[in-house]
C-alpha positions, 0 to 999 in steps of 0.5 A: 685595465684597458687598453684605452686607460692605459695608453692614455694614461701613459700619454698624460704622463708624458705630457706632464712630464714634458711640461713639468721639465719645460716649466723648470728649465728655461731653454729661450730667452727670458725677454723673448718670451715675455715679449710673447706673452705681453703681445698676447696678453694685450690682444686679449680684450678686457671683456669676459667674453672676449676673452672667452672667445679669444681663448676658446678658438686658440685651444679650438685651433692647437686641438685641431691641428694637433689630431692631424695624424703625424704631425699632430703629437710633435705638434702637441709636444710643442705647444706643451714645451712652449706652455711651460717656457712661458710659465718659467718666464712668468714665474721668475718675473 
């Protein structure tokens, strides 16, 4: 295998391990997050393209800061982790 597809490979574990594990456990308040989420989710327009756009620039946003080298993985990690305390928080609701 090649260099390349291995540590990719073991990079995508991580992250899916990162999130698995933030989505199972809740660390943060339940009501802080939902209170997130809904703030979020009302900025969101109902129109299809807003909402395309809306989601396309944060993702546009997370995966240009997050190829900054040094503080582009921890930053990742972060944005994977509070991924998955929101899940946590929708789900139990």
């Amino acid at each position: 295998m090649n260099e390349f597809w291995k540590y990719s490979l073991i990079l995508l574990m991580v992250e899916v391990v990162i999130f698995v594990l933030s989505a199972s456990f809740g660390v943060l308040p339940l009501n802080f997050l939902l209170n997130q989420f809904n703030q979020i989710e009302n900025k969101i327009s109902n129109s299809l393209l807003g909402n395309f756009l809306a989601i396309y620039t944060n993702n546009l946003r997370v995966d240009l800061i997050s190829s900054i080298p040094i503080i582009g993985p921890p930053f990742m990690a972060f944005v994977i982790f509070m991924t998955g305390q929101v899940v946590y928080a929708v789900a139990l609701t």
